[in-house]
Structure formats: C-alpha cells, structure tokens
C-alpha positions as CSV (number, residue, x, y, z in Angstrom):
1,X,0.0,0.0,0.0
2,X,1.6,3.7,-1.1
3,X,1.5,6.1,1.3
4,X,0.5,9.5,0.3
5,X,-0.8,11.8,3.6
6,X,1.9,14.0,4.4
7,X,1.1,13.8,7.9
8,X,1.8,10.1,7.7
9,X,4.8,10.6,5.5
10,X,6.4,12.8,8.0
11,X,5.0,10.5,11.2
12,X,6.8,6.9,9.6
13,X,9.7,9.7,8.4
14,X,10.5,10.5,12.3
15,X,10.0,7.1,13.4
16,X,12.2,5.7,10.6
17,X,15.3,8.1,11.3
18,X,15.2,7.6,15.2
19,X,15.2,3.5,14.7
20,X,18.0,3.3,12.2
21,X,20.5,5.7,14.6
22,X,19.6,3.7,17.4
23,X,19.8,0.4,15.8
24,X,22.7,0.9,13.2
25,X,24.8,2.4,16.3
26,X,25.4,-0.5,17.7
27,X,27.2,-1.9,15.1
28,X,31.1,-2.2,14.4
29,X,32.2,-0.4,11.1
30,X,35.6,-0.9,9.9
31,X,36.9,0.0,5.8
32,X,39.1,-1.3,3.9
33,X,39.9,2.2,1.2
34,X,41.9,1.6,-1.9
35,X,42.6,5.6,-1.6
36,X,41.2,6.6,2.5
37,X,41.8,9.9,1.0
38,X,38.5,9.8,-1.1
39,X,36.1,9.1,2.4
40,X,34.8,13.0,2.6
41,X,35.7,13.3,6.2
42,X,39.2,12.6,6.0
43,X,41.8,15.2,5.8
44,X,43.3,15.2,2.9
45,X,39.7,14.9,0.7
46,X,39.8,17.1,-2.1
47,X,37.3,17.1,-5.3
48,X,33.7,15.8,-5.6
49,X,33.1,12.4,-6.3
50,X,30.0,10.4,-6.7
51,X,29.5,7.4,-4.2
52,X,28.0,4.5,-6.0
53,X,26.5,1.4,-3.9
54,X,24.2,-1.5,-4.4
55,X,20.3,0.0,-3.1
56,X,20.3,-3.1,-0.4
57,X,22.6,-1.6,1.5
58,X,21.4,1.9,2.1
59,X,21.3,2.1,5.7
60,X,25.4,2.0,6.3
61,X,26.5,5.3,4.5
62,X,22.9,6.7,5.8
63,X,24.0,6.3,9.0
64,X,27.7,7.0,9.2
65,X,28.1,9.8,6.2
66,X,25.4,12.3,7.1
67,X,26.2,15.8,6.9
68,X,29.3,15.4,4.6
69,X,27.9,17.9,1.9
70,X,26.6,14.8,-0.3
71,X,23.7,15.4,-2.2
72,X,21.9,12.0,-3.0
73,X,19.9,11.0,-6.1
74,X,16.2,9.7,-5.7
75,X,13.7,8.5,-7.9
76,X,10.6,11.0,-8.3
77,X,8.3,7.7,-7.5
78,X,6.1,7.8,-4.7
79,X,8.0,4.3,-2.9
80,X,11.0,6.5,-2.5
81,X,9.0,9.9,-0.5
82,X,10.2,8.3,2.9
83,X,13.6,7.8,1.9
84,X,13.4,11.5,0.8
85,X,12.5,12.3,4.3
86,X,14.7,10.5,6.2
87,X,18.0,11.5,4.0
88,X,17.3,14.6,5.2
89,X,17.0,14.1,8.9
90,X,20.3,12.2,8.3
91,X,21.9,14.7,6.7
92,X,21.8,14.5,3.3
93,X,20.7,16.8,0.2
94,X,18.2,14.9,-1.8
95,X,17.6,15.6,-5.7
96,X,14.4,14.0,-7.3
97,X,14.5,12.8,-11.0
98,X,16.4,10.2,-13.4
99,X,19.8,10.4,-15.3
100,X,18.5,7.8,-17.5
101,X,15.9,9.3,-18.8
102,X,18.0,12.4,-19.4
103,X,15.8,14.4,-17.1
104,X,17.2,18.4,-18.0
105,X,15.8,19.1,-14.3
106,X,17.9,16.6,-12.6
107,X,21.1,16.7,-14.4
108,X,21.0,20.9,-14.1
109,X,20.2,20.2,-10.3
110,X,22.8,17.5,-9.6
111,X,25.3,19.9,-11.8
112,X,24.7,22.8,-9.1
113,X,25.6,20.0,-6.6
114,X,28.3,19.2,-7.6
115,X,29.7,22.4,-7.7
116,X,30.4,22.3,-4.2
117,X,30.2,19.1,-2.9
118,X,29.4,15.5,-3.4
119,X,26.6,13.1,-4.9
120,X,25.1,9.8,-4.3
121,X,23.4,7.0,-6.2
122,X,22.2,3.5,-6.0
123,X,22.7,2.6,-9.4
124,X,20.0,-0.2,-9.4
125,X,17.5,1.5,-7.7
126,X,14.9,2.1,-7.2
127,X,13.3,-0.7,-8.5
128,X,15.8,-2.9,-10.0
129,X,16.8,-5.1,-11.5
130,X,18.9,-5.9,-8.5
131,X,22.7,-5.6,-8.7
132,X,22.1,-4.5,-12.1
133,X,23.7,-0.8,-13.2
134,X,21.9,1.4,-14.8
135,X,23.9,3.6,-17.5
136,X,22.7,7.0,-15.4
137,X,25.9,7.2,-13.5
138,X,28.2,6.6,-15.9
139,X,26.5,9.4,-18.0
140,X,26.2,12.0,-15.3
141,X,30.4,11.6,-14.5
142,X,31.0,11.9,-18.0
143,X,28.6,14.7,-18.4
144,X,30.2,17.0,-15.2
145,X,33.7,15.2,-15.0
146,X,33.6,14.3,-11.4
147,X,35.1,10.3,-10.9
148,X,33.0,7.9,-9.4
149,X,34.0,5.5,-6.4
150,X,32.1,2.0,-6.4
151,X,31.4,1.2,-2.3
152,X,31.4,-2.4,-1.5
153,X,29.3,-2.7,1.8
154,X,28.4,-5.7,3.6
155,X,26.7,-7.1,6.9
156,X,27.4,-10.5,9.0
157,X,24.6,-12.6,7.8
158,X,22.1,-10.3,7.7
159,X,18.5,-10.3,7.8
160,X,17.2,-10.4,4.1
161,X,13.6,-8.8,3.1
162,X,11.7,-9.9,0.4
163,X,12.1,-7.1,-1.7
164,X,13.2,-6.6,-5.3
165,X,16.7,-5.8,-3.8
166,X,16.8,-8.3,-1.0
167,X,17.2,-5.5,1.7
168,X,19.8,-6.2,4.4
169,X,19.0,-5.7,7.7
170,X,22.5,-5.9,9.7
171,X,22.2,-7.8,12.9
172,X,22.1,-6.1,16.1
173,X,25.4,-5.7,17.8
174,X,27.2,-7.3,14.7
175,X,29.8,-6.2,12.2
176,X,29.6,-3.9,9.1
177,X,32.5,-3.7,6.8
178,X,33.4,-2.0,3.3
179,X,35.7,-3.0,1.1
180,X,35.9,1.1,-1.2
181,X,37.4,1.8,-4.5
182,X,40.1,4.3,-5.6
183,X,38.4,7.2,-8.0
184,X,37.7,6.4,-11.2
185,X,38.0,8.8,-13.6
186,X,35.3,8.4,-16.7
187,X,36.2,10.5,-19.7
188,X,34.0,12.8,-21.3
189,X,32.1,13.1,-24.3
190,X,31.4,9.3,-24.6
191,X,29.5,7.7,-26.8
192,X,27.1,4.8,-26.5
193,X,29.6,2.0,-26.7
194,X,31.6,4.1,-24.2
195,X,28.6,4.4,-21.4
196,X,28.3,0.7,-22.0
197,X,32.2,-0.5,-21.2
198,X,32.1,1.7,-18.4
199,X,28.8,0.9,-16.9
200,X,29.3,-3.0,-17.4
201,X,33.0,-2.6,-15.6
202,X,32.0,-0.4,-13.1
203,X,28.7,-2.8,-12.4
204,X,31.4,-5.6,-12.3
205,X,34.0,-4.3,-9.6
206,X,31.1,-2.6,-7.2
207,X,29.8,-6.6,-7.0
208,X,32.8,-7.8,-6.4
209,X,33.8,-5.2,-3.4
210,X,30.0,-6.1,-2.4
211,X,30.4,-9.6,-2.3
212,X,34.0,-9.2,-0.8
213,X,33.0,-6.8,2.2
214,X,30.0,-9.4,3.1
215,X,32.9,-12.1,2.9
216,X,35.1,-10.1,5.2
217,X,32.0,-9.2,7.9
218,X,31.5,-12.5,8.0
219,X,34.4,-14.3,8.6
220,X,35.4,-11.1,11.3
221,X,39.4,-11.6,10.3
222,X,41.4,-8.5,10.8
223,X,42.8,-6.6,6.8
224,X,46.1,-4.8,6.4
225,X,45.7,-1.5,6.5
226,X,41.6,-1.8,7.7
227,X,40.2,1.5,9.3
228,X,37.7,1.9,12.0
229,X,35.2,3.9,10.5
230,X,32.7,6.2,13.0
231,X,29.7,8.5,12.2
232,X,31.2,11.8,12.3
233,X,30.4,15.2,10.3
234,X,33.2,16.2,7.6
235,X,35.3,19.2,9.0
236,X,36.6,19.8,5.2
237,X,34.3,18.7,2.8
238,X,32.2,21.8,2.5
239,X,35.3,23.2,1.9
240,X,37.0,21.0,0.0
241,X,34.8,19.9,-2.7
242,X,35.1,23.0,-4.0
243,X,39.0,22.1,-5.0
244,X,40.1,20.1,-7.7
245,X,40.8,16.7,-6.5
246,X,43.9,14.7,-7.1
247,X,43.9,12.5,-10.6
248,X,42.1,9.5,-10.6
249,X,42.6,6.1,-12.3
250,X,40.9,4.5,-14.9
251,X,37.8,1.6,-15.0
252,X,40.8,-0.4,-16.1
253,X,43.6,0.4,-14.3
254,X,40.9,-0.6,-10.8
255,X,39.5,-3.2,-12.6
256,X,42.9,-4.5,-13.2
257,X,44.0,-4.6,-9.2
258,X,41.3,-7.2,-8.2
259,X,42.1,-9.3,-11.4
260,X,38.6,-8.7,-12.8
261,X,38.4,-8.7,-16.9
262,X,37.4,-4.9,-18.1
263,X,34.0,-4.0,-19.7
264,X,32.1,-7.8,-18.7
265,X,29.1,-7.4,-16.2
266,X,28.9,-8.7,-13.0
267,X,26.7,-11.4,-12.4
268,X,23.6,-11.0,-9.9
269,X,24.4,-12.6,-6.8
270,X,22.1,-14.8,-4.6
C-alpha cells in the first residue's frame, strides 16, 4: 500500500530516522579504502566524487556519512517519499529525478551539486533489477567530470527482506564492513559503446567489493591497512569539494587490481 498523507509521510519519516541511529549504532564499522583519501571526512579529501553502492545496503552510509555535503539522487516515484524524508533528517541533500531518462531538471540540479560538494546514487535502484547498473551514473560523471567511487558494503549474515533488492538488515550488535574503490575517472564526451564499457566494468567491480566486504563481515578476520570507521560530520568537505581533487585512475587500471576482466558485467548474486 503507497502512502501519500503527508502527515503520515512525515510520522513513519521521524520514526524511521530515530530506529535506524539507534539500531545501526550498535554496530562495528571498519573499511578497507583503496585511496582513504576519497572518504569526505578525511583530511586530505579534495574534489567531488560520486559514491556508487548497491540499493540493499542503504542504511550503512545513511547512518555513518550524514552531513558530509553529499547530495543523494532519488527517484521521483512515490515508494522513494520516505527515503526523501529521512536522507534529510540524516543529513543528506536529496535531488528528485532520473539520469536515465536524461531528465534536464535533474542533471541541471545535480550539476549545481556538484559544484560544491558530493553526490550519491544506487545505481539499481529504485526498482531494479537488483545488482544491475543502470547507465545514469556513468552518463552523469561523463557529463560533469567528477570520478566515481564504487562502495562495497556488507553485513554479517544479515536479515534479508523480500524485496526486489533483498534488503539487508545488519544484525544487532554485529559487524559492518566495506571494502571502497580508488576514484575512477570516466572520460568525457562518450558515446554509447563508451557508457556501456564503463557501466558494465564499473557494475562488475562494485559486485565484487560487495560480495568481498560481506565475505570479510562475515568471517570477522582483521585486513592490512583496515580502518575503524565512525559516524562523524566532515570538518573539510564543505570546503573541499570546491577544490580540484587529485587525478584518478581508470575503470581499467581498478579493474585490473582485483584481477577482474574490463568491460564484462557482474553477475547477480544470490
């Protein structure tokens, strides 16, 4: 059943936000970053980027990357209203539209975003298929030059909804881990046999860092170089979006480091 009261929109809004800080706060975050300089709270961030993760897995950077000047991308349907709501009360600045659709209000929108800060999509969402990239992310880097970082996240046998997406519902108490990619740079001007190498290589590595970060919450073994991650506001990023970032690498060049073939899909996992 769609909700559409405002009044009740705003009631399961509250509700929502108040149960996932509580309930995501007991949990124990630790990263694993190809380049811990693209996380927008550390130090040394510099440039906008857009964050790309699988929609299942929503809650994690909801919770822990609030107020960091990120600007996240939401389909206008009615299913996604709540969400709207509560990416607010966490922190987040919310655009409504599609890249795929090459919506002129969106893309003008997200463009004035990313002028000074950072964006944010779930490039399946918001109704699938699951684990399955749409092209809108590759087109909207191209389009204002920002690189994209693919976020493997993952929970320790988490409870699974029977949704489109499988939503993952972390345990209480239990661990939370992502596995993050260095900045990929995708070039400009591309064409449609461009958008489609980069959109199936970039679909490819953010399933493998997903399936690898719910590998590592799992097990619980300690990773070289693993960071303990906490919910705190960026100090910087308002302030360092607005400066170029440092070069990034190529969907190959990333693809390359976890011995993954360039340009093939990834496969939908179970």
């Amino acid at each position: 059943m769609k909700i559409h009261s405002p009044f009740a929109i705003g009631g399961l809004s509250l509700v929502s936000t108040a149960c996932i800080r509580r309930w995501m706060g007991t949990l124990d975050y630790r990263a694993d970053f190809g380049d811990p300089t693209v996380d927008p709270v550390h130090p040394a961030y510099r440039g906008a980027k857009i964050y790309v993760f699988w929609h299942e897995h929503i809650l994690l950077p909801l919770h822990l990357r609030g107020h960091s000047n990120i600007s996240m991308l939401l389909s206008r349907h009615a299913d996604a209203n709540i969400l709207d709501r509560v990416a607010r009360m966490m922190g987040f600045g919310v655009v409504r539209g599609s890249t795929s659709n090459g919506s002129a209000t969106a893309l003008r929108e997200l463009s004035e975003r990313a002028a000074v800060g950072n964006l944010t999509i779930t490039p399946d969402g918001p109704l699938g298929p699951r684990r399955r990239m749409a092209a809108g992310c590759v087109y909207l880097a191209s389009t204002l030059g920002i690189p994209v970082v693919a976020m493997g996240l993952g929970f320790a046998r988490p409870w699974r909804f029977p949704t489109w997406d499988r939503f993952a519902l972390p345990r209480p108490f239990s661990r939370a881990r992502a596995v993050v990619s260095r900045a990929v740079e995708i070039p400009a001007n591309l064409d449609r046999e461009g958008i489609e190498w980069h959109r199936a290589g970039l679909e490819r590595l953010l399933t493998h860092l997903t399936d690898d970060a719910g590998a590592w919450a799992t097990a619980g073994t300690r990773r070289h170089g693993e960071r303990i991650v906490r919910k705190e506001p960026s100090r910087v990023a308002g302030r360092a979006a607005k400066l170029r970032g440092s070069p990034g690498v190529t969907l190959a060049t990333e693809l390359e480091r976890f011995g993954l073939e360039a340009g093939v899909a990834g496969r939908t996992a179970a």
